[in-house]
N, C-alpha and C positions, 0 to 999 in steps of 0.2 A: 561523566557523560551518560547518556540514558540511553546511547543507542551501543553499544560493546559487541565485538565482533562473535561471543557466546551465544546474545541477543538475534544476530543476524543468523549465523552459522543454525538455533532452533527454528527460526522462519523459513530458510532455504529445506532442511530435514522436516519438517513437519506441511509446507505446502510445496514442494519440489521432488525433482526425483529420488535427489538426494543432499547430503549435507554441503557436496562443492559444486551443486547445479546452482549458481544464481542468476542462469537469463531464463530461467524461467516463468514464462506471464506469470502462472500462481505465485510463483513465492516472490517476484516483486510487487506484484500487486498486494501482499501479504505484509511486505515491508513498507510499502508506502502509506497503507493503512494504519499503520503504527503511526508510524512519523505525523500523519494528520492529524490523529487523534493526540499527541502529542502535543505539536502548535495550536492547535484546538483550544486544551489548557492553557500553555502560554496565553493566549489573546484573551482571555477572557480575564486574566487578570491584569494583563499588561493593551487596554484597551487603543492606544495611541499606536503601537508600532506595525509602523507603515509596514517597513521592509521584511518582518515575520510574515504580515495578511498574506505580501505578495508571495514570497516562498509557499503559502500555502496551496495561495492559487493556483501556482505551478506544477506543484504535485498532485492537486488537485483533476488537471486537466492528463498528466503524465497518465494518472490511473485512471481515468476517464478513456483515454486510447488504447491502453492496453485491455478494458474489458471490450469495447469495440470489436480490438483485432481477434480477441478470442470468442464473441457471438459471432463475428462471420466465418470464424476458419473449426470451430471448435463449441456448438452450442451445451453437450453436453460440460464441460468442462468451464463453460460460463459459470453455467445453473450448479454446480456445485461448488465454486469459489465465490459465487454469490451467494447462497446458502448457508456455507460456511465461515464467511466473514459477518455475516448480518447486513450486507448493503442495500442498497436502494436506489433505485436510478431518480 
C-alpha cells in the first residue's frame, strides 16, 4: 500500500506538533496532499475510473476547508503550509 502508517506517523512529525498530533489542520492538510497527488497519478493512467476522480474530489474539497478554517482562525499558519506545500488556490 503507498500510504503505511511510517508514511503518516512523518507527516503528522514534520507538519504537526508532533508524531501523535493527527488533527492537526497542517498535518492533515499535509496528508491529504499526498493522497491527491497520489490519485493524481492514478487517473491519468487509469483515465475511465469514475469512482477514483470522485474520491479525489472529495479530498479535494476536505483540503479546500480546512485551508479556509485556517485563513480565518490562523492567517500566519495559512501562509506557511501554503508555502510549504507548494499550493495554490
Amino acid at each position: 500500500m503507498y500510504l503505511t502508517s511510517e508514511i503518516k506517523n512523518d507527516f503528522f512529525k514534520k507538519h504537526g506538533k508532533s508524531e501523535s498530533d493527527t488533527g492537526s489542520p497542517e498535518g492533515q492538510i499535509a496528508l491529504f496532499t499526498f493522497r491527491i497527488s497520489h490519485l493524481t497519478g492514478h487517473l491519468k493512467t487509469n483515465k475511465k475510473d469514475l469512482f477514483t476522480r470522485r474520491s479525489l474530489v472529495r479530498l479535494v474539497g476536505k483540503r479546500r476547508k480546512l485551508l479556509d478554517y485556517l485563513k480565518v482562525n490562523d492567517i500566519e499558519r495559512y501562509r506557511a503550509i501554503v508555502k510549504e506545500l507548494g499550493l495554490r488556490k
